[in-house]
C-alpha positions in Angstrom: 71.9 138.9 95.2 73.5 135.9 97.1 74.9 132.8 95.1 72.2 130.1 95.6 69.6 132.7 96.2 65.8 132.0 95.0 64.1 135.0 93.5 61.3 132.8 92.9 61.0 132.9 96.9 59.6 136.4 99.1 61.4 136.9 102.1 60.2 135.0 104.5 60.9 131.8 102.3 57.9 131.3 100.5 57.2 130.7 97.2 55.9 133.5 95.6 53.0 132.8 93.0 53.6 135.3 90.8 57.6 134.9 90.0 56.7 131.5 89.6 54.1 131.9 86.7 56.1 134.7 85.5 59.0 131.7 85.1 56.5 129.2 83.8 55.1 131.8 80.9 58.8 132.5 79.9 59.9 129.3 79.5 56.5 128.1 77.3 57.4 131.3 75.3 60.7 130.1 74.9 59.7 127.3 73.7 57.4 127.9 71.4 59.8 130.4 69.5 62.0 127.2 68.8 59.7 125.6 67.8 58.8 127.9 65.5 62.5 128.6 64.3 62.4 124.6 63.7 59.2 124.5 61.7 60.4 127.3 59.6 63.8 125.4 58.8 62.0 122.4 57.8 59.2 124.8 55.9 62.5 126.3 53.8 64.1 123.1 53.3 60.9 121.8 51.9 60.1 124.8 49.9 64.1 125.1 48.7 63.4 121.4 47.1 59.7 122.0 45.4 61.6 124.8 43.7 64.2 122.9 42.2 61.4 120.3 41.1 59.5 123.3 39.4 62.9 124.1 37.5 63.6 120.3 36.6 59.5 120.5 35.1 60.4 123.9 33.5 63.6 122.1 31.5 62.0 119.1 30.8 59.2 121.0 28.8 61.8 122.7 27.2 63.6 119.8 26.3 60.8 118.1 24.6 60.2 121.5 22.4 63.6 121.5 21.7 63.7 118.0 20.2 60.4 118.0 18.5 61.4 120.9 16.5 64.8 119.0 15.5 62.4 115.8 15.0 62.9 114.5 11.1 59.5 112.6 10.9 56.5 111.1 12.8 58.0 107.8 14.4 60.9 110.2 16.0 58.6 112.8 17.1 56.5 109.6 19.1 59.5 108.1 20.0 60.5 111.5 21.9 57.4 112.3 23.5 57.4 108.7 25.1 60.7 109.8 26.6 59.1 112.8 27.8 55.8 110.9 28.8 58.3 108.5 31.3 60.3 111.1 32.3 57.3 113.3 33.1 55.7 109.9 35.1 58.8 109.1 37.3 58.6 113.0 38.6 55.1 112.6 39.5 56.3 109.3 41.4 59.0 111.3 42.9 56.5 114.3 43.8 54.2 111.8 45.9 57.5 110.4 47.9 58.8 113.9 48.4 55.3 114.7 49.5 54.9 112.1 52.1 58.3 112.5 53.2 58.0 116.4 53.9 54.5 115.7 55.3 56.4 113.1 57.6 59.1 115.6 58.8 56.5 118.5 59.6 54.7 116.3 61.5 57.7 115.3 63.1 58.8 118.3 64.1 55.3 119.7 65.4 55.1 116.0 67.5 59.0 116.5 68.7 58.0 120.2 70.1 54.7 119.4 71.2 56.3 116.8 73.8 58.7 118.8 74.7 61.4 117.2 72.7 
């Protein structure tokens, strides 16, 4: 085919229909496979940090057993589980950040793809 050539055209120079949606349906599908690759980066970034939440729960429970089995009377046991208590309430502040910000970039992303972005 000749450089500068229009496939998109029949021979006598006019448009044909079909190429034409043929182009249009390949470029939406184009498309919507980034998008898709995007929202799936996002989803596993996301995901990748939850799990490292869950293991920071997991060792904070297992601290607290550790230390109240090491604990030498009442006032220390107390005094432990109130370091657990604020630990365990500055993760659930944490949580509701992290949630809102991952909400934040999904919607992002979906708005960002959506417009064509």
């Amino acid at each position: 085919m000749a450089a500068g050539t229009d496939r998109s055209k029949t021979p006598g120079g006019a448009r044909d229909p079909a190429k034409e949606f043929a182009k249009m349906g390949e470029a939406q599908s184009e498309a919507l496979v980034a998008m898709q690759q995007e929202l799936a980066d996002v989803c596993e970034q996301i995901s990748r940090a939850w799990l490292a939440r869950l293991k920071a729960e997991g060792d904070l429970w297992s601290e607290l057993a550790n230390k109240m089995s090491a604990a030498r009377s009442m006032p220390d046991a107390i005094n432990i589980y109130q370091q657990c208590a604020a630990q365990r309430m500055q993760m659930v502040a944490d949580d509701g950040r992290r949630l809102f910000e991952d909400s934040q970039k999904i919607m992002s992303t979906l708005a960002r793809s959506m417009s064509g972005g």
